[in-house]
N, C-alpha and C positions, 0 to 999 in steps of 0.2 A: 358159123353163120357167114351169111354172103349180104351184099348190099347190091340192089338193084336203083339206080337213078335216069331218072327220065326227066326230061326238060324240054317245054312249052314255051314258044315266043312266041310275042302279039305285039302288034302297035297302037297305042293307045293314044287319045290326044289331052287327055287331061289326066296324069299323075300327081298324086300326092306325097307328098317329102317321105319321109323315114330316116332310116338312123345311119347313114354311114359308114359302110364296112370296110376298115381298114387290112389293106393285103401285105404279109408282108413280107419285106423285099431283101432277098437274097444279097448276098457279098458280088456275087457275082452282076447281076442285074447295071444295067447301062444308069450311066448317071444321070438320064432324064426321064427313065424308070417313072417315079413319081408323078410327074407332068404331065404323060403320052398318055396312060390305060386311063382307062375311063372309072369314072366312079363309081361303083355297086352300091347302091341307098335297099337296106333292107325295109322292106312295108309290112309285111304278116306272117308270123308263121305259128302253123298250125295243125296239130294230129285229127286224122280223119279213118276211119273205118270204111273200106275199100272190099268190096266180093268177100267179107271177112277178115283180111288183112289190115293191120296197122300201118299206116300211111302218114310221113310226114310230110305237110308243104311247105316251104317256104315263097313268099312272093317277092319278087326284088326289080329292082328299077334301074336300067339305064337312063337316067333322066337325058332329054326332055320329054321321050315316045316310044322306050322301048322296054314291054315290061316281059321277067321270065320268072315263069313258074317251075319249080326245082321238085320233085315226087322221090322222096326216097323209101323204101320198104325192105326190112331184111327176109332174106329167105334162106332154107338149108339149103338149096342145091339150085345155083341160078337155070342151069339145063331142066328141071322139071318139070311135069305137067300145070304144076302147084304153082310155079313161076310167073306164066302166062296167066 
């Protein structure tokens, strides 16, 4: 099996919280690592049926304005007709 993912950015002017997704940070990674990247606030996610396909979303938040939707769907053979 293959994973196909597709990602959606929008600017929003009113988000709401969610739950904080911690990343986590390599040996290697600078020591202000933690400080600099931005925070990813997970908001919803959710399995949806898609042209037949099973479809997961996840919605997550750059807080204050920037939200992105995550679309992942496995398929056998990302090259196929079936794909598209």
């Amino acid at each position: 099996m293959q994973k196909i993912t597709s990602f959606i950015l929008a600017e929003a002017s009113k988000l709401k919280g969610g739950e904080i997704l911690v990343v986590p940070q390599s040996e290697s990674a600078p020591h202000y690592f933690g400080k600099t990247v931005p925070k990813q606030v997970l908001i919803d996610k959710e399995e949806r049926t898609v042209a037949g396909q099973k479809v997961t979303f996840e919605i997550k938040a750059y807080l204050p304005d920037v939200l992105v939707v995550e679309g992942q769907m496995e398929v056998e053979n990302i090259f196929s007709d079936k794909a598209f």
